[in-house]
C-alpha positions as a Markdown table, in Angstrom:
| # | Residue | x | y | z |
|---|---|---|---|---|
| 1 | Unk | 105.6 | 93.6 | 89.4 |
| 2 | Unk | 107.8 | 96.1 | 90.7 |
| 3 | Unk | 111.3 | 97.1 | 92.4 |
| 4 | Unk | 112.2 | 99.5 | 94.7 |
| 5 | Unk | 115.3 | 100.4 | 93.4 |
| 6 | Unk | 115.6 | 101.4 | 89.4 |
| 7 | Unk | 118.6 | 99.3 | 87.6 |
| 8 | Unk | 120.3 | 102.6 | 86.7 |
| 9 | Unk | 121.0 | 103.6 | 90.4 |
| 10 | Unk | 122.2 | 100.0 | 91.2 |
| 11 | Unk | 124.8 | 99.9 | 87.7 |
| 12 | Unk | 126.1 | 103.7 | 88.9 |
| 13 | Unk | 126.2 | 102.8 | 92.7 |
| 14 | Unk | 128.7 | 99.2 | 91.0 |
| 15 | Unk | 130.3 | 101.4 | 88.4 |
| 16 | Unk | 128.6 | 99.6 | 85.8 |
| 17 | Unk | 128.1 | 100.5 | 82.0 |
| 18 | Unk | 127.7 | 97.5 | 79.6 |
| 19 | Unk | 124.2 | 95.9 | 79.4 |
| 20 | Unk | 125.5 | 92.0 | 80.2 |
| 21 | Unk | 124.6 | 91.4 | 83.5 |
| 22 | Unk | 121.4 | 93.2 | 83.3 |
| 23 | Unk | 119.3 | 90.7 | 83.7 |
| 24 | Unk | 120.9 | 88.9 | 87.0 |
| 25 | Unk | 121.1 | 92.8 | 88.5 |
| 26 | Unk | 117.1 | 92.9 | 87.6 |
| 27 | Unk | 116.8 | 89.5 | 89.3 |
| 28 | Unk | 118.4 | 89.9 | 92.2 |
| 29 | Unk | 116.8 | 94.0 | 92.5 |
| 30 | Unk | 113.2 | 91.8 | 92.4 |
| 31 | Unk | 114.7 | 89.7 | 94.8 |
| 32 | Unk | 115.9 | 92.2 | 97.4 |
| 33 | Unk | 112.5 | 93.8 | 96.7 |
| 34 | Unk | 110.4 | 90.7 | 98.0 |
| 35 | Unk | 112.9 | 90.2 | 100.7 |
| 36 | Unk | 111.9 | 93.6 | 101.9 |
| 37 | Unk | 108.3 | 92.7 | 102.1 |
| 38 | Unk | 108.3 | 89.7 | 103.6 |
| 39 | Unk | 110.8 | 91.1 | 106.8 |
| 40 | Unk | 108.0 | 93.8 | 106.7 |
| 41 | Unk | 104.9 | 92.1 | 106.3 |
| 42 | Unk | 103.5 | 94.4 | 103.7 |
| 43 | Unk | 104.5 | 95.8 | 100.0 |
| 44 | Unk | 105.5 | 99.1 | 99.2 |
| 45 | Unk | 103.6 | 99.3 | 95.5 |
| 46 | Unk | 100.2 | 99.4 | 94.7 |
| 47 | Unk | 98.3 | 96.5 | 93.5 |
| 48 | Unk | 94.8 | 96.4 | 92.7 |
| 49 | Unk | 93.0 | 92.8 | 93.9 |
| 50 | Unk | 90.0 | 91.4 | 95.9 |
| 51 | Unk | 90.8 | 90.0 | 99.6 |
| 52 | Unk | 88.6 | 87.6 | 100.9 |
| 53 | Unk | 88.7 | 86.9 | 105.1 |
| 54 | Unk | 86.9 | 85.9 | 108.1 |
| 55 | Unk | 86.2 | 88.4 | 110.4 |
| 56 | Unk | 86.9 | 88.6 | 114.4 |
| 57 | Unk | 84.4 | 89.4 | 116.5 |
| 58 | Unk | 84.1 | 93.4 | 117.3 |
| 59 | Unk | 83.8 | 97.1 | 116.3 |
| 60 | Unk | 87.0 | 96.5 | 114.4 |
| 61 | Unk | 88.7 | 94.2 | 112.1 |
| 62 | Unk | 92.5 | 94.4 | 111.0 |
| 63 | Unk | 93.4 | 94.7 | 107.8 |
| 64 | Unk | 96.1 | 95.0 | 105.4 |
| 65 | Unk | 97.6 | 97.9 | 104.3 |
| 66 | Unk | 95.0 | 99.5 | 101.7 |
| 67 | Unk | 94.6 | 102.4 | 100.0 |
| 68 | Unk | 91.3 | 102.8 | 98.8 |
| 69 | Unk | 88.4 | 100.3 | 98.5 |
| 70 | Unk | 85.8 | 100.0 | 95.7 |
| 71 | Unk | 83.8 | 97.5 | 97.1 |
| 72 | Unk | 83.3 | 96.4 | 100.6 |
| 73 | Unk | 81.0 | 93.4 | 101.0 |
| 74 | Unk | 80.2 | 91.5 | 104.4 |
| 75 | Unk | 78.7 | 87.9 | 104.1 |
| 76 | Unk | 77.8 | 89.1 | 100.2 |
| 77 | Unk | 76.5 | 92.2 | 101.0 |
| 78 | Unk | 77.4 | 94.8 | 99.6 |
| 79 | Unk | 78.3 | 97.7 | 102.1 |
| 80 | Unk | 78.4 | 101.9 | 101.4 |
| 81 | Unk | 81.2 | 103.2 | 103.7 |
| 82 | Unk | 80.3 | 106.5 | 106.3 |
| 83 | Unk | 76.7 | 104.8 | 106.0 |
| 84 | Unk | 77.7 | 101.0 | 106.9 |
| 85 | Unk | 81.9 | 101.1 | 107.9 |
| 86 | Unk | 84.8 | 103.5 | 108.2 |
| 87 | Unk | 88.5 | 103.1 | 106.9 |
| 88 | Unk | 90.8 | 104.1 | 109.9 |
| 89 | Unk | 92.5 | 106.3 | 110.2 |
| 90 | Unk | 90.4 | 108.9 | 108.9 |
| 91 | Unk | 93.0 | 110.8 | 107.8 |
| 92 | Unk | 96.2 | 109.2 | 106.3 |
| 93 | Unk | 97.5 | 106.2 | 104.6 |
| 94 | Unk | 97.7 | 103.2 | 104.6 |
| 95 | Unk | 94.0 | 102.0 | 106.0 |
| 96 | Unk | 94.2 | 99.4 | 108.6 |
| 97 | Unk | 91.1 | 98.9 | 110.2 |
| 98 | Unk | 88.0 | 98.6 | 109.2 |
| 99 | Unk | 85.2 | 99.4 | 111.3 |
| 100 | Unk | 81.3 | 98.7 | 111.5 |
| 101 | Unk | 79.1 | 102.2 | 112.1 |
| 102 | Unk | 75.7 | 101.0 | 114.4 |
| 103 | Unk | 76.7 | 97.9 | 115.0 |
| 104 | Unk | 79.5 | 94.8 | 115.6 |
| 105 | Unk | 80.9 | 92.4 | 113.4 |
| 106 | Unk | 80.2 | 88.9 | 114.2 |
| 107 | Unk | 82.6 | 86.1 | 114.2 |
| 108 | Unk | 83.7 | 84.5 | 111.0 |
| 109 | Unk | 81.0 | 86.6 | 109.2 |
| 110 | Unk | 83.1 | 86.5 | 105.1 |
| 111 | Unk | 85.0 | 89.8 | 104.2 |
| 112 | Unk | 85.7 | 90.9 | 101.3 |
| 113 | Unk | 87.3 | 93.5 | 99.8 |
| 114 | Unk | 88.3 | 95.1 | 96.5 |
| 115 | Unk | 90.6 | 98.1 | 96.3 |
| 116 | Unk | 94.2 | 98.9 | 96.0 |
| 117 | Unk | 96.5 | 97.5 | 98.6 |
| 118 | Unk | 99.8 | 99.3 | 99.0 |
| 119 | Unk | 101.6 | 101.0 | 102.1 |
| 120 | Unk | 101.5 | 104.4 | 100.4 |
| 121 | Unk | 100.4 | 105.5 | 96.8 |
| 122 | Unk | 103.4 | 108.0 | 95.8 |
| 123 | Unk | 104.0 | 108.9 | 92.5 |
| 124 | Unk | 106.1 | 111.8 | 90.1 |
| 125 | Unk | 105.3 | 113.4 | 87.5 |
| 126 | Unk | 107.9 | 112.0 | 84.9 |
| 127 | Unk | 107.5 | 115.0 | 83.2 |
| 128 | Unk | 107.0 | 113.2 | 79.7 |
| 129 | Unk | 104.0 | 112.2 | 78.0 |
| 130 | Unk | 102.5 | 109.2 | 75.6 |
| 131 | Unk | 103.9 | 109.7 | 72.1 |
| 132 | Unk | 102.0 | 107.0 | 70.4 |
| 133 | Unk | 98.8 | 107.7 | 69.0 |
| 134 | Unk | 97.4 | 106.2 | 70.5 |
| 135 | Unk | 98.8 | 103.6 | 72.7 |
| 136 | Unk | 97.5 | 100.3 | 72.1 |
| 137 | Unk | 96.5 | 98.0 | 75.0 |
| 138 | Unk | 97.9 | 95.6 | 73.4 |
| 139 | Unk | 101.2 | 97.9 | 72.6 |
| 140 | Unk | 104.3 | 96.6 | 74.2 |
| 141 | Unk | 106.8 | 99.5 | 73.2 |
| 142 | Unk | 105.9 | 103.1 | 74.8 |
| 143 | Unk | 107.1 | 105.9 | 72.8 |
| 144 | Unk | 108.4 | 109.2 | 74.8 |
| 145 | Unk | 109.4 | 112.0 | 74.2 |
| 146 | Unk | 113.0 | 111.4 | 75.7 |
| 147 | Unk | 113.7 | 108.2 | 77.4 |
| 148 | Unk | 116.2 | 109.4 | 79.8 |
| 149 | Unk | 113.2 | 111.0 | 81.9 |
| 150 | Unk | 112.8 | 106.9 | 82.7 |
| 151 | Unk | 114.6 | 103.5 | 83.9 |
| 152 | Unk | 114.4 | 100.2 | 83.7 |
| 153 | Unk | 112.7 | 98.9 | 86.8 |
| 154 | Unk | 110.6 | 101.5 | 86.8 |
| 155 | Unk | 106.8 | 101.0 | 87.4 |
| 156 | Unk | 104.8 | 103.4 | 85.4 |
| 157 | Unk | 101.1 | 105.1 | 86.3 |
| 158 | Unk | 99.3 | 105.9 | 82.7 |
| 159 | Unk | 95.6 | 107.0 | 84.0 |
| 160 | Unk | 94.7 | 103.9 | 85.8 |
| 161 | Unk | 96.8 | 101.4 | 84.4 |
| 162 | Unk | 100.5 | 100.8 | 86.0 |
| 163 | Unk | 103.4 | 99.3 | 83.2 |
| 164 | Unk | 106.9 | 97.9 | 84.4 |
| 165 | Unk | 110.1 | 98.8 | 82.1 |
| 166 | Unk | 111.9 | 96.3 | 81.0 |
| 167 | Unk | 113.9 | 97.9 | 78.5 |
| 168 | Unk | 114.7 | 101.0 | 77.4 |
| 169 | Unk | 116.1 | 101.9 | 73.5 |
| 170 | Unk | 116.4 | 106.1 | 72.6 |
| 171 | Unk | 112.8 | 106.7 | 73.8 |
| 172 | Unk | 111.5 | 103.7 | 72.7 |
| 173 | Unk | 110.0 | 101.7 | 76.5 |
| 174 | Unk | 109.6 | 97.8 | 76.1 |
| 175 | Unk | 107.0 | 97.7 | 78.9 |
| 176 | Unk | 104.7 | 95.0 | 80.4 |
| 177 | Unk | 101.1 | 95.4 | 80.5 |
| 178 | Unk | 98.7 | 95.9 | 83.1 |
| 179 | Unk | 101.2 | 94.7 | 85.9 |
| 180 | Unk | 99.6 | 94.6 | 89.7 |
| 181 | Unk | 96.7 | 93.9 | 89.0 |
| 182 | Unk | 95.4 | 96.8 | 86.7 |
| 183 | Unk | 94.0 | 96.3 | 83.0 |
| 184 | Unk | 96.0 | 97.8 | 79.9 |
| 185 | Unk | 94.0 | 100.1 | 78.5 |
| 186 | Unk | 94.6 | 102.3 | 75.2 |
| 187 | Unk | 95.7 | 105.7 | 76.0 |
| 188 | Unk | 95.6 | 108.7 | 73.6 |
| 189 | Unk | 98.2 | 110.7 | 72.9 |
| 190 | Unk | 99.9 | 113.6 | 75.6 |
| 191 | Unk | 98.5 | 111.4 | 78.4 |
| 192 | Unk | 100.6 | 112.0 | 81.2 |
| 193 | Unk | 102.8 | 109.6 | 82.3 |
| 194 | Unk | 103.9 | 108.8 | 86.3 |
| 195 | Unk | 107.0 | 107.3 | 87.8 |
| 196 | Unk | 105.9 | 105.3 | 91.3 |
| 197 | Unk | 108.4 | 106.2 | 94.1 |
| 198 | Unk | 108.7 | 104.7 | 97.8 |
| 199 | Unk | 110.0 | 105.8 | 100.9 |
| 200 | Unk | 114.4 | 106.5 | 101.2 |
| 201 | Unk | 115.0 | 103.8 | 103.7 |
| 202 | Unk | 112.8 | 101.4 | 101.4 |
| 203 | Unk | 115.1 | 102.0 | 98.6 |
| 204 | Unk | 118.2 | 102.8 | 100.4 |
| 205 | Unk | 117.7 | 98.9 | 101.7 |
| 206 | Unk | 116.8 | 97.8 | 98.3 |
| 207 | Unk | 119.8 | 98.7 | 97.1 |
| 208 | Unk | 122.1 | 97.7 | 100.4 |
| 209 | Unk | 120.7 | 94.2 | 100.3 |
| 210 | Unk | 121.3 | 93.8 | 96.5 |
| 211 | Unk | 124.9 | 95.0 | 97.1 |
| 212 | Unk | 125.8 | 92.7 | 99.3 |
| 213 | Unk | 123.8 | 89.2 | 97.3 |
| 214 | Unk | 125.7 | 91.1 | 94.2 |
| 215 | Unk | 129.7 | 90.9 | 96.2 |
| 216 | Unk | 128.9 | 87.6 | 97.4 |
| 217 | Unk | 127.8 | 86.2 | 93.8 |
| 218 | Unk | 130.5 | 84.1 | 94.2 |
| 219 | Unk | 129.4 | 82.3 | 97.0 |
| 220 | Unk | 125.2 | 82.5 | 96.5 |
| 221 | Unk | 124.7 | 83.9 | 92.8 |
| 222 | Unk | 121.1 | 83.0 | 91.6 |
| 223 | Unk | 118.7 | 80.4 | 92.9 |
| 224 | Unk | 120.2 | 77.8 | 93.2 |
| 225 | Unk | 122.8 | 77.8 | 96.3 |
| 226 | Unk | 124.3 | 75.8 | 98.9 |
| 227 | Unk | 123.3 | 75.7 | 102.7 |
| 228 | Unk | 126.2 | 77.8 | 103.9 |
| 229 | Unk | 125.2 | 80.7 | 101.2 |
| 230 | Unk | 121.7 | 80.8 | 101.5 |
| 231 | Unk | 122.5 | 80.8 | 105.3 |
| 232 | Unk | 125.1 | 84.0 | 105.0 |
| 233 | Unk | 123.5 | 85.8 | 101.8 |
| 234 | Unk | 119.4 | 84.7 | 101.8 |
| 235 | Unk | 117.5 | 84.4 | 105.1 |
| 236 | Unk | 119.0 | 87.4 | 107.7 |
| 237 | Unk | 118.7 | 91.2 | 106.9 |
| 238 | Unk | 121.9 | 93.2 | 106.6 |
| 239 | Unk | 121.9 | 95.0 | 109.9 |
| 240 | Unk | 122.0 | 98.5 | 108.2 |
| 241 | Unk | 119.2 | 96.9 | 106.7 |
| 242 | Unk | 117.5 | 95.6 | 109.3 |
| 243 | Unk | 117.9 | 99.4 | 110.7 |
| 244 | Unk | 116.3 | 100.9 | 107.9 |
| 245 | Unk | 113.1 | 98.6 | 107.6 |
| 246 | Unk | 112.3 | 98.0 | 111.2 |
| 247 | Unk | 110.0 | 101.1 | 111.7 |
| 248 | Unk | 108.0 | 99.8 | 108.8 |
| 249 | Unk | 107.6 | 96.4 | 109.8 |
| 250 | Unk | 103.8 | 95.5 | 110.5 |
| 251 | Unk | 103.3 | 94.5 | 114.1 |
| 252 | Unk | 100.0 | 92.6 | 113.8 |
| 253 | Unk | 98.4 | 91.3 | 110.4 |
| 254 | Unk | 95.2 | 91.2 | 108.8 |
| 255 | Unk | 92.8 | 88.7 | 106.6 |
C-alpha cells in the first residue's frame, strides 16, 4: 500500500484546507499511483513477496525489478549467490537479471525467488522517533514526537516493517500494519522512524495525473463512469505525464 504523492502536497497544490473530501483525494492519489505502474511496468515502493517463474533457456534470465533477494531457489533448490548466481548489475539498483555462475539454466526449470521487489529503496530520515513504549504490533495509533514531521499517504520504514498513514491527529498516526508485504512487529521506544520517497518525475506525475481525474470530477469522479469519461480521464496518460514516466518505463518484463 502506498502513494507517490502525500495528501498534503496534493490539498496545497488545490488550495485545500477542510478534511471532507479526504478520502476521494486519497482514492484517486492511489489511483494515479497504480496508473503510474502499470504505463511503467513496474512499482516504485518496496514490497517484500516470493515470485515464482519458469525460466528461459540461457546464462540469463529477466527479472523484475528487485532489490535484494533472501532466497533464491531453482527447481526447489536452494541456491547461495557469488557461489551458484549473480544479481546484475553488480553495482546499482534495481536487479534485473539473474545469472547462473558455471553453468546454464535450462528451459522451464521453476524459479523462485524471495526478496524485496521495488525500482529503488529510497528513504529519509523523518527525523522523529517511536514515542510509545513500546509500540505494539498490534498498535494502530503511532505516537511521535510532532506529527507535522509526517502526512497522510505517507509509507513509513520502522526497522523492517513499513506502515501507511491514514490519519493524522496532533502527533497521534492512525497507521496500517505491516503493509507490502512486511510483518508488524513491536518496536521499542526512540526507534527511528523513515519516510519512503520516489523519484521527482514519479511524483511530479502522481500529482499531474490526479489533477486532472480531480478537474474533471464532474465528468469521471470515482469508479463508476461512463464510456466517454473513462475514455478522456482513465485509459491515456497526460502528455506531460507521459513525458515524465517514459524513461522509466520497463522495455522487456520478467517471470
Amino acid at each position: 500500500m502506498n502513494v507517490y504523492l502525500d495528501l498534503e502536497k496534493l490539498k496545497a497544490e488545490l488550495g485545500i484546507i477542510d478534511t471532507a473530501q479526504d478520502p476521494q483525494l486519497l482514492r484517486l492519489l492511489n489511483r494515479a499511483s497504480r496508473f503510474i505502474d502499470n504505463y511503467c511496468d513496474r512499482h516504485f515502493y518496496m514490497k517484500t513477496e516470493t515470485k515464482k517463474g519458469r525460466t528461459t533457456s540461457g546464462y540469463y534470465h529477466q527479472l523484475p525489478d528487485l532489490d535484494s533477494s533472501t532466497s533464491v531457489k531453482l527447481d526447489g533448490v536452494t541456491k547461495t549467490e557469488d557461489t551458484d548466481y549473480e544479481l546484475e548489475p553488480l553495482t546499482g539498483y534495481p536487479k534485473i537479471l539473474i545469472r547462473l555462475l558455471n553453468r546454464k539454466f535450462t528451459m522451464r526449470q521453476k524459479l523462485e525467488i524471495t526478496g524485496i521487489w521495488g525500482y529503488e529503496e529510497t528513504k529519509d530520515d523523518s527525523g522523529d522517533t517511536v514515542q510509545d513504549n513500546p509500540l505494539s504490533a498490534s498498535a494502530t495509533t503511532l505516537n511521535v514526537t510532532s506529527g507535522e514531521n509526517f502526512a497522510v499517504g505517507h509509507t513509513l520504514k520502522i526497522e523492517d516493517e513499513q506502515l501507511y498513514i491514514t490519519a493524522i491527529v496532533t502527533n497521534a498516526l492512525t497507521v496500517k500494519r505491516g503493509v507490502n508485504g512486511t510483518t508488524a512487529a513491536s518496536h521499542a521506544l526512540a526507534t527511528k522512524i523513515y519516510i519512503y520517497t520516489y523519484p521527482d518525475p514519479i511524483i511530479q506525475a502522481c500529482l499531474i495525473q490526479t489533477l486532472r481525474w480531480y478537474r474533471g470530477r464532474d465528468a469521471a469522479w470515482g469508479d463508476e463512469v461512463g464510456i466517454e469519461a473513462k475514455m478522456k480521464f482513465g485509459f491515456e496518460p497526460h502528455p506531460s505525464v507521459r513525458v515524465l514516466l517514459n524513461p522509466y518505463r520497463r522495455i522487456v518484463g520478467g517471470f
